[in-house]
C-alpha positions in Angstrom: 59.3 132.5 91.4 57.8 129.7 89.6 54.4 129.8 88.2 51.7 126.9 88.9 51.8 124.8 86.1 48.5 122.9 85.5 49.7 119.4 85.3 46.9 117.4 87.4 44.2 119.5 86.3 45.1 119.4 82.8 45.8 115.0 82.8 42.4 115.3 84.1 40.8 116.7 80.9 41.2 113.4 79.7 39.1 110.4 80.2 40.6 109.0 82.8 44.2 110.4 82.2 45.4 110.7 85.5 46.0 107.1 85.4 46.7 106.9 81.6 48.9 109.5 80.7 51.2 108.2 83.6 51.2 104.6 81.8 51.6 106.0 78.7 54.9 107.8 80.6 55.5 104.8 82.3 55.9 102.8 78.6 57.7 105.4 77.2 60.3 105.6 79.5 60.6 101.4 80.0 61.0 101.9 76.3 63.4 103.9 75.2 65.3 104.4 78.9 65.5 100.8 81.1 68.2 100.9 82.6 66.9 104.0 84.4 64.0 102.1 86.1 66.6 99.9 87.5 69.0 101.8 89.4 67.3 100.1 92.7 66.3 101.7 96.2 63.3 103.3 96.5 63.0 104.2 92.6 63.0 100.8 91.6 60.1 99.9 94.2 58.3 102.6 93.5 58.2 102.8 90.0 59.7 99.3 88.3 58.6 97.3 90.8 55.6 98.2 93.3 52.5 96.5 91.3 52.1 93.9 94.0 52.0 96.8 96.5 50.4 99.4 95.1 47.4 96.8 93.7 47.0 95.1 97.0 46.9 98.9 98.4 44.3 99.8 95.7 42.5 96.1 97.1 42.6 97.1 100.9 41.5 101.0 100.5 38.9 99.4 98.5 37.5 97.3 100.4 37.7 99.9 103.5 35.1 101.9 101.4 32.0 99.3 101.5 29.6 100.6 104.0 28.1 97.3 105.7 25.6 99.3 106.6 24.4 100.7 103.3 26.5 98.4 100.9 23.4 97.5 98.9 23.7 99.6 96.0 27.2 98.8 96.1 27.2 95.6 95.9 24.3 94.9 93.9 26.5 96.9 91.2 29.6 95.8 92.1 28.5 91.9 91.9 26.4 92.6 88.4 29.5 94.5 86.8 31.6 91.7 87.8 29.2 89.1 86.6 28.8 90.5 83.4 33.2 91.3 83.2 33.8 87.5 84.0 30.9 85.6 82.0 31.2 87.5 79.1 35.0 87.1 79.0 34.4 83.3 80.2 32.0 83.0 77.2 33.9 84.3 74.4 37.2 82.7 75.7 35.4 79.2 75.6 33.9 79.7 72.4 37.1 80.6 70.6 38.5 77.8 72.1 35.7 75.2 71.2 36.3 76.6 67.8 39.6 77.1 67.1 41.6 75.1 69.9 44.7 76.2 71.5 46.0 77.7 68.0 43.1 80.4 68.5 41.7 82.8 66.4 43.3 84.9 64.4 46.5 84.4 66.7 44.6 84.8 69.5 45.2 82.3 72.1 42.7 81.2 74.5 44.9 81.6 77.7 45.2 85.3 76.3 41.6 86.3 75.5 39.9 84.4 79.0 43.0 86.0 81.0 42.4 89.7 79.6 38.8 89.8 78.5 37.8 88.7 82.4 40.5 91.2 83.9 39.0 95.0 83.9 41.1 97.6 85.2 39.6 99.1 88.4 41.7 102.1 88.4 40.4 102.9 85.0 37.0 101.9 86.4 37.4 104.1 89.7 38.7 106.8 87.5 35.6 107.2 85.4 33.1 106.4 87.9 34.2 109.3 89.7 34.1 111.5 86.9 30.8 109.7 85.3 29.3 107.8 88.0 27.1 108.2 91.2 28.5 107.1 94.5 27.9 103.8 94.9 29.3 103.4 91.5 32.8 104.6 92.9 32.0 102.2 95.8 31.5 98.9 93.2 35.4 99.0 92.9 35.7 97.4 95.8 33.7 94.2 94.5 35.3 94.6 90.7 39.1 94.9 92.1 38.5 91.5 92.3 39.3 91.3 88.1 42.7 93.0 88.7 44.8 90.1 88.9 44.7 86.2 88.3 41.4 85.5 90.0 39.0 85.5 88.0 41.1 83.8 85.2 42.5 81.1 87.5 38.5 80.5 88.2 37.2 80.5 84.5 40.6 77.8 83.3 39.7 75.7 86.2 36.1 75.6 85.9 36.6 74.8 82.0 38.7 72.3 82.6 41.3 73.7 80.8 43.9 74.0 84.2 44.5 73.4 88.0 45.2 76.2 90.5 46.0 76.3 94.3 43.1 77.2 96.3 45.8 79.5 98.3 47.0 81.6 94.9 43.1 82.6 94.6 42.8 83.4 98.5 45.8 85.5 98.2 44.0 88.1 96.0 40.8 88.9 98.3 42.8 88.8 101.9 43.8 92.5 101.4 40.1 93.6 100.4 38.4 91.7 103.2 41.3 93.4 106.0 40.3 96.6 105.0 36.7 96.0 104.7 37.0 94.9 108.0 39.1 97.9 109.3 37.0 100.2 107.4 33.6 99.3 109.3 35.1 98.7 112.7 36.4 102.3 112.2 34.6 105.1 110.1 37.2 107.4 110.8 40.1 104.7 109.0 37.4 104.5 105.9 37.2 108.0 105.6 41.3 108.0 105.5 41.6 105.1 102.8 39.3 106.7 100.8 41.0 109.9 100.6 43.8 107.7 100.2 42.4 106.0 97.0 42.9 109.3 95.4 46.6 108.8 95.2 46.8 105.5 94.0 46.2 105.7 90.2 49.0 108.1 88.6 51.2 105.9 90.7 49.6 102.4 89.5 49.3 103.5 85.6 53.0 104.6 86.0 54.3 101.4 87.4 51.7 99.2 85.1 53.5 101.2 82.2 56.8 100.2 83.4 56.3 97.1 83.0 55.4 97.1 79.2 57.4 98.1 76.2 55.8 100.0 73.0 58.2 97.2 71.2 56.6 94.1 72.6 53.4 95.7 71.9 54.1 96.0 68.5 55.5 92.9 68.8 51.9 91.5 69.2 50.7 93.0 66.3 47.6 92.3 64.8 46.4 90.2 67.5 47.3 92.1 70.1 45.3 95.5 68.9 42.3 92.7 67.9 42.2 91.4 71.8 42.0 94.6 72.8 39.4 95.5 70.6 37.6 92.3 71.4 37.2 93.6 75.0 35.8 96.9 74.7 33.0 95.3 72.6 32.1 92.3 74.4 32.5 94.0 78.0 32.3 97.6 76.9 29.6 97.8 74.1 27.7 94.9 75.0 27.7 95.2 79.0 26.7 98.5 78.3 23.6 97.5 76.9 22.8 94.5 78.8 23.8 96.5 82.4 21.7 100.0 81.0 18.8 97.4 80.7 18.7 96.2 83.8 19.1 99.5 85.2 16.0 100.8 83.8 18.2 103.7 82.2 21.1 104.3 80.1 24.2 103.7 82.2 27.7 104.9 80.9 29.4 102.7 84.1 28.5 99.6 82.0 30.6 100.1 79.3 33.2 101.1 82.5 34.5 97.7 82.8 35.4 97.2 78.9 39.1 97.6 80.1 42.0 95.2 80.6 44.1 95.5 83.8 47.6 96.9 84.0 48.5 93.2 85.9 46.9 91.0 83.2 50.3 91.0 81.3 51.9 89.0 84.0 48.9 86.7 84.4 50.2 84.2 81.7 53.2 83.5 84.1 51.3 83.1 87.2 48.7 81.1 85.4 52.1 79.4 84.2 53.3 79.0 88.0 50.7 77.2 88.7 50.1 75.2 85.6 53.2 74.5 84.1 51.6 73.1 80.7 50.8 77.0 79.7 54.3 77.6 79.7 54.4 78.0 75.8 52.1 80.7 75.3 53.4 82.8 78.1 55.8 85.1 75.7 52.6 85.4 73.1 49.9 85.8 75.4 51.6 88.4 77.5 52.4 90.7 74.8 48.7 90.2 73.5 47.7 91.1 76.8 49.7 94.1 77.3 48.9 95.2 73.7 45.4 95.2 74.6 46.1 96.8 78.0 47.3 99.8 75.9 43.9 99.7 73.6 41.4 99.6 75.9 43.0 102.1 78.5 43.0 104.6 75.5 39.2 103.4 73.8 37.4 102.4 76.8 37.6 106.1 78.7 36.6 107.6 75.3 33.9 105.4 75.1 32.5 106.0 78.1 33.0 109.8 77.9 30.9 109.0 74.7 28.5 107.1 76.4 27.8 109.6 79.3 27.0 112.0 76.9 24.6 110.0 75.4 22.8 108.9 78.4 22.3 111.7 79.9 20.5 113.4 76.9 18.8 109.3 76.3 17.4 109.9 79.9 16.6 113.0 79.5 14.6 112.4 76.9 12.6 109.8 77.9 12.0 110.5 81.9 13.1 107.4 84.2 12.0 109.4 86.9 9.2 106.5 88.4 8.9 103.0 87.6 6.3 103.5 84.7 8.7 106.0 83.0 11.6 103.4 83.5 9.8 100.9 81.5 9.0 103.2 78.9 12.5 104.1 78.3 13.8 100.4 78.6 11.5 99.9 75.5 12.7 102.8 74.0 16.2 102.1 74.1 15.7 98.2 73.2 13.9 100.0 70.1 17.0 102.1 69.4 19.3 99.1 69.8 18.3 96.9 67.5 
């Protein structure tokens, strides 16, 4: 009789590992064994090519979650999450490219940095909000799914100037969300079903994200590629952490939550590409810095936050945010310990 091997419960003692460890499988076998990814059928959908699937599953059990009725919290940290994800990531990629132009910073090339510093990984994000996080921090998902794909990217290009997109490409990533936000309150017994459901999703999605990378193009990226990755987890890890822990009134790990890239970033440059055809040259580059720093930040962030929760919960503990006056006092008091 076989024994019961402790494989879920021991990819869950790492941060977020039942969606990491699978990339990292994922990677390892796009790597070193292709072919096998390719023999078509139902492998081949399932595990080479089900991203477009699987994500817009991920969208529509997301959106099934919001509560219309007690989406507040929700979506007040949902919204602020994504704010912070999109103009920090908007910020930096302008300001590289003010400075530096389309040659970048050190190799870094604007279409790169704006299309993977605005892009957090939800899964990652769902992962560690349900390990870290209170409820309606598992809920905000729903609103920060919304950085999984093109979006967002297509958004911060066009409003810079910098490229034209089809109104349709950016309607085509919030249809699934709104159906099942739809479904989801018109039916509490279909919400309760897609949430269980969400469950599911992420040693499936990290698997197929990792099939879709390859530890040589990574290295491929080099320098760069490690550096954009880095770049993230301090500008939307570090940095939202602060600014998000402030406005909370109380350290809050979940800030530095969103200091990931997503899985689907790599193949942003193409559709950006699609629909702009004068990024066409920095596809190849852009996508292996994106995918390098895919790899970074699904491996820092988690340990970040991990780090982070520890350190809120003794912060707040410390200082009492029980009541308003107490919040204000330990606002101060971390402002005081951050600078």
């Amino acid at each position: 009789m076989i024994g019961n091997v402790r494989i879920l419960g021991t990819m869950k003692k790492f941060p977020a590992g039942a969606m990491v460890i699978p990339l990292l499988l994922g990677c390892t076998v796009n790597t070193f064994f292709p072919e096998a990814l390719k023999i078509g059928g139902f492998t081949t959908g399932l595990f080479k090519n089900g991203i477009p699937t699987l994500i817009g599953l991920y969208l529509f059990c997301s959106g099934a979650t919001i509560d219309v009725k007690a989406a507040g919290e929700t979506v007040y940290k949902g919204v602020l999450l994504t704010a912070l994800k999109f103009f920090g990531g908007f910020g930096i990629g302008l300001l590289l490219n003010a400075i530096f132009g389309e040659a970048g910073f050190l190799g870094l090339l604007p279409l790169a940095v704006i299309g993977a510093v605005t892009n957090s990984n939800g899964v990652i994000y769902a992962t560690l909000a349900g390990e870290y996080g209170e409820e309606s921090d598992v809920g905000a998902t729903a609103i920060l799914t919304l950085n999984d794909g093109p979006f967002f990217t297509m958004i911060a290009l066009g409003t810079a100037g910098i490229g034209k997109f089809p109104i349709t490409a950016i309607m085509a990533s919030i249809i699934p969300l709104i159906i099942g936000f739809i479904i989801g309150n018109l039916d509490h017994e279909w919400r309760e079903t897609l949430s269980t459901a969400m469950a599911l999703l992420p040693p499936f999605n990290g698997f197929c994200l990792g099939a879709g990378m390859s530890f040589f193009t990574i290295a491929g990226a080099g320098f760069s590629g490690i550096l954009l990755g880095l770049l993230t987890v301090m500008v939307t890890g570090i940095l939202t952490f602060i600014i998000y822990s402030l406005i909370r009134r109380k350290a809050d790990p979940m800030g530095a939550a969103i200091g990931t890239v997503a899985g689907v970033a790599a193949t942003t440059p193409a559709a950006i590409a699609d629909a702009d055809p004068s990024f066409a040259p920095q596809v190849e580059t852009a996508s292996a810095q994106i995918a390098a720093a895919t790899i970074v930040t699904a491996i820092v962030t988690p340990l970040l936050v991990a780090f982070l929760a520890r350190y809120s919960r003794k912060f707040n503990e410390k200082h009492g945010l029980g009541n308003a006056k107490q919040q204000n006092t330990g606002v101060k008091a971390m402002m005081a310990e951050t600078e």
